[in-house]
N, C-alpha and C positions, 0 to 999 in steps of 0.2 A: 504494500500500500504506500503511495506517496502523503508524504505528510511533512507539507512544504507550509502548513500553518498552524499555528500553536494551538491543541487543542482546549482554548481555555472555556469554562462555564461563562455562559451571562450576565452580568453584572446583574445586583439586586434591584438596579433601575428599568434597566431592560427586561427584564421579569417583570417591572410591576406596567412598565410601559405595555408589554404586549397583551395583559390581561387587558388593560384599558382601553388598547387600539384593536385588539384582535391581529396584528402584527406585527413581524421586525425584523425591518433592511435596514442595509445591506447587511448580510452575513458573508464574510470572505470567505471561501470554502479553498481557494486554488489562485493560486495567483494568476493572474489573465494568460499570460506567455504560456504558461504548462497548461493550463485547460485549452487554447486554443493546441496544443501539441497534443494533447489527451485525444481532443476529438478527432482531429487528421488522422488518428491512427485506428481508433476504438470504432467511428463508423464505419470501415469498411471491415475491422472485425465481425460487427452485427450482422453484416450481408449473410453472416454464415448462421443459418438458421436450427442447422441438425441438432442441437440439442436444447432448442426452447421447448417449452413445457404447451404452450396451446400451439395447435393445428393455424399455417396459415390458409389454406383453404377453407378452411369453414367459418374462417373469422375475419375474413375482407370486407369493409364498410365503407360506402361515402370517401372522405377526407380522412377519413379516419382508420385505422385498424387494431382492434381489440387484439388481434395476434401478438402484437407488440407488447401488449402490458405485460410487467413483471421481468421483463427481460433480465433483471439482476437473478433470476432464479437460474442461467444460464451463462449471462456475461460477467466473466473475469472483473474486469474495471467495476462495472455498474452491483456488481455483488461487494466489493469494498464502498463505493460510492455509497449506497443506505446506509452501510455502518461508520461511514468516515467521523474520527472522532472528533473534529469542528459540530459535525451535526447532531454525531450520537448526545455530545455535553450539554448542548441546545433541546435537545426534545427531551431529556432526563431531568433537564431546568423547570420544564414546564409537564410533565405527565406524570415525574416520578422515577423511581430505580427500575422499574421489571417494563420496558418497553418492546414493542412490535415492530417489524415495518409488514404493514399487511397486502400492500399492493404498489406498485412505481407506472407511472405509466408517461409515454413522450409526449408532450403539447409543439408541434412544430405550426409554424404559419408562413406561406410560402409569399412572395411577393406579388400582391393583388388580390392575398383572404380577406374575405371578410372578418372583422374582430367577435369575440365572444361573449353571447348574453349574459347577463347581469345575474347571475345567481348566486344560492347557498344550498348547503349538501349536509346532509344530518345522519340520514340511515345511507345514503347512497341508493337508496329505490325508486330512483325519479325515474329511470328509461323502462326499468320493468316492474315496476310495483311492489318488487322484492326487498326488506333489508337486506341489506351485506355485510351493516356491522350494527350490533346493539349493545348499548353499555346497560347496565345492570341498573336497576330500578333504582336502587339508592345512590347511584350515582350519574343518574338522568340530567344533571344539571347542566355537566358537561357535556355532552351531546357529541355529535359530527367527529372529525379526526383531525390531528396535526401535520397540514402538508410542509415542505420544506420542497421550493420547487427553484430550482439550480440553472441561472441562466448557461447555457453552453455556447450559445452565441449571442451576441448584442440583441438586448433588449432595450428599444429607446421608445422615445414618443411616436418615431415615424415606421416602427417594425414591431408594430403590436406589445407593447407591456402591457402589462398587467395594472387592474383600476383597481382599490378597494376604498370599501366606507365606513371609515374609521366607527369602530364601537357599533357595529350590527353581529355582533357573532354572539350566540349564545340562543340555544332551540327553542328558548320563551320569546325570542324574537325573529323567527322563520316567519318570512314572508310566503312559506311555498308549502305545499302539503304534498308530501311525496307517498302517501298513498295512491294517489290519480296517477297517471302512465301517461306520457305524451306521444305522439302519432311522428311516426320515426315516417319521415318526407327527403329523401335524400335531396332532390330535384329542387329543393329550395336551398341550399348548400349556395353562397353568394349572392345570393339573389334578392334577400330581403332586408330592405332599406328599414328601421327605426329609429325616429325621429331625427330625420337626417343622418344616420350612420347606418350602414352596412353591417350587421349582427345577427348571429346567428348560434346554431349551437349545437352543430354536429350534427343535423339532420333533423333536428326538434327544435318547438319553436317553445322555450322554457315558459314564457308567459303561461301555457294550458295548464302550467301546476300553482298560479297562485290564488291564495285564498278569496281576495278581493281583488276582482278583474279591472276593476279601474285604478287601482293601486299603480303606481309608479316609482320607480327608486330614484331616491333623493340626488341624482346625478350630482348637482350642483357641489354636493359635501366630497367629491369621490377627491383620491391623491393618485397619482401616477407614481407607478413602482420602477425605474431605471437602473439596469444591473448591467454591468459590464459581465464578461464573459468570466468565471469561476464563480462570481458574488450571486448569495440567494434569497431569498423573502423565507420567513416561517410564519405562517398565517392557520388560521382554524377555518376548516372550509364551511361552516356556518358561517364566516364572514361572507356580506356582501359583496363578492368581485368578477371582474369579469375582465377585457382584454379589449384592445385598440385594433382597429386594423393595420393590415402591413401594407401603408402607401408609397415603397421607398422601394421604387421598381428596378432600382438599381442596387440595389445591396440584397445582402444573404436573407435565409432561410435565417427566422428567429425560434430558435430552439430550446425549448426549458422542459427538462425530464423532474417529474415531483415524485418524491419518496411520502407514500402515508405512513403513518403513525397511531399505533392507538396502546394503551396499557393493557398488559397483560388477563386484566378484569373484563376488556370486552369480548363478545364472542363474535369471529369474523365467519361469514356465510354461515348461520347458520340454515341448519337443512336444506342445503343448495349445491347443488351436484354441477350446475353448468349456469355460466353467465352469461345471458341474453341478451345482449341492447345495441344499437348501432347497426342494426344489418346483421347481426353476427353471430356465433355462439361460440364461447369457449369450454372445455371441461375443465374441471379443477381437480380429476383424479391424480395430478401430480404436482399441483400447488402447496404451497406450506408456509405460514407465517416466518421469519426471519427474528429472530430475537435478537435485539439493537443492543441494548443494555440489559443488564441484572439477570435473572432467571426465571423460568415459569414456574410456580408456586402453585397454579391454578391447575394446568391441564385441560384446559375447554377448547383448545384451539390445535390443528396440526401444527407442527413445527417443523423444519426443514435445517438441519444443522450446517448443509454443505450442498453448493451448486451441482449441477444435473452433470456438469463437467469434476465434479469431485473438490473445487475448492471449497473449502470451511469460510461461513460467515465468521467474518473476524468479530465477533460480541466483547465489546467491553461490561467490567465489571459496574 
């Protein structure tokens, strides 16, 4: 593992800042020089698909591809990358000693995407009506998961960053009801203009899941999240955010891969055998949560000690 940054904890400010904003950037994770070396190397690594854990034929979408999620459960780099201990100290700051990563998946936006709806994520069962993670009744307060999601390539104003709204995170404050199921429309992918901007969301128009249809998010309060290449945002995806379009027709692909997060307390899928959403289906008969930090105490979750290629999640204590 390269570990070109010091892995310190939080400061106690930045703790209390991010319970209050529901975020906190930049987090240096890589110094720009070595992540921009990282990825020259690591994405044509990925090309090599023979020991990812889901099917890519059965899980080609849209803009999108479910086949890709979790790739740390096969790649070298991105199986250190969830545990890198810039990050692990950071999600240990805020969830506790015995943490997860229960899912990674890539957000890339190509030059001329549309940017992405304005949402918040609690159970994760907005595309199929299904939770994917439920935290334990006594501790419902906290709700959704801890993304930490890793610029790899420049994210600015004009190549889609990332928006949020300060102080909306927290499930007593979901604007969206993710029991309803939105109507997966791939054909609208670019294509739909909201209030003046180009937004959309991967083939779903998020609007169909909020409680009050006239309801509008408070655009006006939003801050724009700019991360050079290694630097990342850690945010509660109950937080209200969403993404810029990419108008910057002459520069790269804006790439940010997100690690989830959740304590050892919550239960990831349960009773769910295959993941449905996007077009797509993946199986999870050979998925397995990753343990970041500390140890499982509980047992309610698979666990995966070592990628599909045989390296050991490096878990700190």
């Amino acid at each position: 593992m390269t570990e070109t940054i010091a892995p310190t904890a939080p400061s106690a400010e930045d703790v209390a800042k991010f319970h209050e904003q529901g975020f906190l950037a930049p987090i240096k994770v890589y110094e720009e020089d070595e992540m921009r070396r990282l990825w020259r190397r690591e994405r044509l690594r990925l090309a090599d698909r023979s020991a990812a854990v889901y099917s890519e034929e059965s899980a080609q979408a849209g803009n999108t591809n479910i086949a890709n999620y979790d790739r740390h459960l096969d790649s070298t780099f991105l199986a250190d990358h969830v545990c890198h201990p810039v990050i692990a100290e950071h999600v240990k700051a805020i969830l506790g000693p015995d943490t997860l990563c229960w899912r990674s998946e890539f957000f890339p936006k190509y030059p001329g995407d549309e940017g992405t709806d304005w949402h918040q994520a609690d159970t994760f069962a907005f595309a199929s009506g299904k939770p994917q993670i439920v935290w334990p009744p006594e501790h419902k307060e906290w709700g959704g998961t801890l993304t930490v999601w890793c610029a790899f390539t420049p994210a600015t104003l004009e190549t889609a960053c990332l928006q949020f709204i300060p102080g909306t995170h927290g499930y007593w404050k979901m604007n969206y009801d993710e029991t309803k199921e939105m109507t997966y429309q791939p054909n609208k992918i670019n294509e739909a203009e909201k209030d003046g901007i180009f937004r959309g969301f991967y083939g779903y128009d998020y609007r169909q899941l909020q409680k009050d249809p006239n309801w509008r998010p408070p655009e006006e309060k939003s801050v724009p999240i700019v991360l050079r290449p290694g630097e990342a945002v850690m945010f509660w995806s109950t937080l209200m955010h969403a993404s810029k379009p990419h108008t910057a027709l002459d520069q790269e692909m804006r790439l940010g891969f997100a690690g989830r997060y959740v304590p050892n307390i919550v239960n990831i899928y349960p009773d769910t055998e295959d993941v449905d959403e996007y077009g797509g289906i993946i199986s999870l008969k050979d998925w397995g949560a990753v343990q970041v930090t500390g140890e499982d105490k509980i047992g309610n979750n698979r666990i995966r000690t070592e990628t599909t290629r045989g390296h050991r999640f490096p878990t700190r204590p």
